[in-house]
SELOMI-749471 format. One record per residue (C-alpha): residue number from 1; chain; x, y, z. Coordinates in nm, 4 decimals. Example, Ala and Ser with C-alpha at 12.3 -4.5 7.8 and 13.67 -1.06 7.14 Angstrom:
BEGIN
[roza 1; A; [1.2300; -0.4500; 0.7800]]
[roza 2; A; [1.3670; -0.1060; 0.7140]]
//
This chain:
BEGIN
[roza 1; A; [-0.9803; 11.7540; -8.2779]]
[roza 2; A; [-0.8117; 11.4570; -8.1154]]
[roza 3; A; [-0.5358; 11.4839; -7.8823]]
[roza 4; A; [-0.3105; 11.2679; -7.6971]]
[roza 5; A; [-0.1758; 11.3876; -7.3514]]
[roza 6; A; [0.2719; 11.2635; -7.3379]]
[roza 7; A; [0.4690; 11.3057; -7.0307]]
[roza 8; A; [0.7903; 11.6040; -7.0760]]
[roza 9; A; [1.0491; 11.5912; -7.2404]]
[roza 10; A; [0.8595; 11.3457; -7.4667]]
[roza 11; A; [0.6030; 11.6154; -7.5805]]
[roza 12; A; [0.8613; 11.8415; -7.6204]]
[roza 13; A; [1.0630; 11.6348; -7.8535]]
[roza 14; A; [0.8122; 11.5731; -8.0834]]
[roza 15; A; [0.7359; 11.9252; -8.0846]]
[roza 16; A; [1.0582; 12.0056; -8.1864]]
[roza 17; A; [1.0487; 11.6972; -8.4227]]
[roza 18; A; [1.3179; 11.4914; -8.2738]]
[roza 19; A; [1.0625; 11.2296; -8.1826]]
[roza 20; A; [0.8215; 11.1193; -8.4761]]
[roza 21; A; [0.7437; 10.7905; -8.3271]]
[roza 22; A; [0.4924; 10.7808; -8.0155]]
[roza 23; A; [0.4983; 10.4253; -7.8597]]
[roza 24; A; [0.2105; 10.2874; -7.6667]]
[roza 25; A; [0.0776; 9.9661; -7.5156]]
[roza 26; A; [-0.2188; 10.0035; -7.7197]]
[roza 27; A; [-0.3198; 10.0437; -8.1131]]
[roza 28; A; [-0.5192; 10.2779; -8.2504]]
[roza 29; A; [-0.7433; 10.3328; -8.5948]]
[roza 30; A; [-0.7263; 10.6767; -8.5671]]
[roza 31; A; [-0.5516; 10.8625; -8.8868]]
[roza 32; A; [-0.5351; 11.2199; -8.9220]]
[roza 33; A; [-0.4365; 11.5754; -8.7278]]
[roza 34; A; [-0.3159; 11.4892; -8.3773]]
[roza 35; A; [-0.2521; 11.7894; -8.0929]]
[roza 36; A; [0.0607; 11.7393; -7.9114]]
[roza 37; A; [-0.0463; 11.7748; -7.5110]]
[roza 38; A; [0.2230; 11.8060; -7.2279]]
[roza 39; A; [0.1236; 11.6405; -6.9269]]
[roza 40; A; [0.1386; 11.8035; -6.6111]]
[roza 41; A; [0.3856; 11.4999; -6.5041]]
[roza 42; A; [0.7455; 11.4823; -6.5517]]
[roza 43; A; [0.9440; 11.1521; -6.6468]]
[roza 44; A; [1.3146; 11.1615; -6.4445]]
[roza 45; A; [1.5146; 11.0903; -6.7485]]
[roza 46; A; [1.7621; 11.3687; -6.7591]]
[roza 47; A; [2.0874; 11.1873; -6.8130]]
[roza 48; A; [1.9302; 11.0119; -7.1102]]
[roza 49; A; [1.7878; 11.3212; -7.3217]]
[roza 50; A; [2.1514; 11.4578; -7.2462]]
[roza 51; A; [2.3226; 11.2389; -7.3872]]
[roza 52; A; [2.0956; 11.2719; -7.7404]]
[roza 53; A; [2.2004; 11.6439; -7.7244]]
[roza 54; A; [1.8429; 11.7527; -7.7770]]
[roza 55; A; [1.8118; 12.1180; -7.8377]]
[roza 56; A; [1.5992; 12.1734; -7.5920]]
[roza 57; A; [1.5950; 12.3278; -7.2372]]
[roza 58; A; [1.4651; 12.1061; -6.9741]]
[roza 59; A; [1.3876; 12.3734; -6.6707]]
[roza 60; A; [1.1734; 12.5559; -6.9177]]
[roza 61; A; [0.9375; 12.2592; -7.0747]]
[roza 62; A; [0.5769; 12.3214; -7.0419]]
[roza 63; A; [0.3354; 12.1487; -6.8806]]
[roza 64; A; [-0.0362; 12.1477; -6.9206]]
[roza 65; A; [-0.0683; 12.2621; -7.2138]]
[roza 66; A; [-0.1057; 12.1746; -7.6131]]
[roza 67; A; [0.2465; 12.2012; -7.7552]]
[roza 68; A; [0.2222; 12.0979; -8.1069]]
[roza 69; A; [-0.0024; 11.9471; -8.4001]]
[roza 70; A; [0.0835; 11.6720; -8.6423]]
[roza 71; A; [-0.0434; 11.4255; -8.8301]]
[roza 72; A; [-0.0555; 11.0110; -8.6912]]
[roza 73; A; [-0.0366; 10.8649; -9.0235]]
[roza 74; A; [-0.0682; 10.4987; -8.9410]]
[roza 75; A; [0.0139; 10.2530; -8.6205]]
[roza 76; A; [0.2451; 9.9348; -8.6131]]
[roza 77; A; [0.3261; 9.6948; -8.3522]]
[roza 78; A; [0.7021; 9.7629; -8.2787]]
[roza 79; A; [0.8338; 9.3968; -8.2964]]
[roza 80; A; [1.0114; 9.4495; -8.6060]]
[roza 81; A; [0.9710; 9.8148; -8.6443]]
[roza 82; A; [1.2934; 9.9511; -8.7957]]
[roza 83; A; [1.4080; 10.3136; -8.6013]]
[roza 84; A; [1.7280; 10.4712; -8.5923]]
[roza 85; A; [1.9107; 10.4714; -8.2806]]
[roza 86; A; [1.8180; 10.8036; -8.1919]]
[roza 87; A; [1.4218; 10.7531; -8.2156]]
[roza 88; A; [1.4643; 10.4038; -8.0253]]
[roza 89; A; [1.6237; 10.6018; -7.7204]]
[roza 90; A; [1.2800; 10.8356; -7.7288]]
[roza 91; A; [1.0215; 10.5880; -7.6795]]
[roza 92; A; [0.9246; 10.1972; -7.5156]]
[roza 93; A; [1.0086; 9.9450; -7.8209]]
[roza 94; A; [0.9204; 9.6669; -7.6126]]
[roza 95; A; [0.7931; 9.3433; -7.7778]]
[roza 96; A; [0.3627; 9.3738; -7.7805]]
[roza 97; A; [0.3722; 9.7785; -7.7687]]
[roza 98; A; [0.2893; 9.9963; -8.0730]]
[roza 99; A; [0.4210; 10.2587; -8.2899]]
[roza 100; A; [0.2681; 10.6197; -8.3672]]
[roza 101; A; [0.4139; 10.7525; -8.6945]]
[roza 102; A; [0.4073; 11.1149; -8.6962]]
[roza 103; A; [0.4269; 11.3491; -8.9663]]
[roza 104; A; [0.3983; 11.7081; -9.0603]]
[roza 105; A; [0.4894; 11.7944; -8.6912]]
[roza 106; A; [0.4392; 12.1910; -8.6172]]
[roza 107; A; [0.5064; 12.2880; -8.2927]]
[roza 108; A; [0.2818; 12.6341; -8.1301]]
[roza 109; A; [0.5013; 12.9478; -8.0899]]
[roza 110; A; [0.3342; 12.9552; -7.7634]]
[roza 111; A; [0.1694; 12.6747; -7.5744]]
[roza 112; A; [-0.1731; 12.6628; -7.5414]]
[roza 113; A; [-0.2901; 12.5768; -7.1957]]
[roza 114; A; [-0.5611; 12.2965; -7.1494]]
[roza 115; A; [-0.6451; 12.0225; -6.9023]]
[roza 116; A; [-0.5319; 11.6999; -7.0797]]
[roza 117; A; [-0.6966; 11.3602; -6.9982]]
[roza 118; A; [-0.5819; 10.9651; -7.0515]]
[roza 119; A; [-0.6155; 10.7748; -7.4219]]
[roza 120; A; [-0.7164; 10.9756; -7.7225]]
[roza 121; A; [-0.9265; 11.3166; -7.5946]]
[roza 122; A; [-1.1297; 11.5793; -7.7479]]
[roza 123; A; [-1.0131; 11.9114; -7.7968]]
[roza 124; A; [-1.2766; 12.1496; -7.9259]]
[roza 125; A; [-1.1365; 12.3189; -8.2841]]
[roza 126; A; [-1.2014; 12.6865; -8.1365]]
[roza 127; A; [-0.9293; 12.6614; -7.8418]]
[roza 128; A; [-0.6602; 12.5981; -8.1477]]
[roza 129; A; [-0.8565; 12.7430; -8.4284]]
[roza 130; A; [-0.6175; 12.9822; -8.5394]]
[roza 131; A; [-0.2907; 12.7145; -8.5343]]
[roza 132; A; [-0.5202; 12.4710; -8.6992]]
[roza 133; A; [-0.6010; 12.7029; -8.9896]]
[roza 134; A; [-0.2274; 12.8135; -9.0027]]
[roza 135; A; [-0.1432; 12.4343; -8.9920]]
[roza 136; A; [-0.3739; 12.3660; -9.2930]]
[roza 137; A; [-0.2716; 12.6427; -9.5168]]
[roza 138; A; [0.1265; 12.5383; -9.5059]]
//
């Protein structure tokens, strides 16, 4: 199963569904089930996930792991791209980047540690079969 690797808090917040928009500098073709990775890297941007009142802890966040599946239903370019306020504060809207749109987002009850890697990766189905098949039945 694909998987894309996102710095914390940003993996967090789509876990917990507060972000449904990943932006990158590049497109993809991809469509379908996406796992959520947590890099083992931190962005310093405290004040500004404060101030969105996220419920979320920020000394617990994991890191290195798979923290949530969902479903990249297409990709736009982000000139144009209408976002609330909210989603624009959780992501690089920058003229040239693109937009991930994200739905069904499930985040794992527990995260599942795994060694992430840069750009869309491979995660085999048996390290998340049973969230997979959870994710598929709901």
């Amino acid at each position: 199963m694909k998987a894309l690797s996102l710095w914390q808090p940003w993996a967090s917040a789509i876990a917990i569904g507060e972000k449904r928009v990943e932006t990158r500098h590049w497109s993809t073709n991809y469509r379908g089930p996406l796992l959520i990775h947590a890099a083992k890297r931190k962005t310093d941007v405290a004040d500004e996930i404060e101030d969105l009142d996220l419920d979320m802890d920020l000394t617990t966040l994991p890191f290195g792991a798979l923290v949530a599946i969902a479903r990249l239903v297409d990709c736009r370019c982000t000139d144009g791209l209408a976002v609330s306020d909210r989603e624009s504060m959780l992501g690089n809207y920058s003229t040239g980047r693109f937009g991930w749109m994200l739905e069904d987002i499930r985040a794992f009850s527990d995260p599942i540690p795994y060694r992430g890697a840069q750009g869309l990766f491979n995660v085999p189905n048996d390290v998340v079969f049973r969230v997979i098949e959870d994710w598929k039945d709901a």
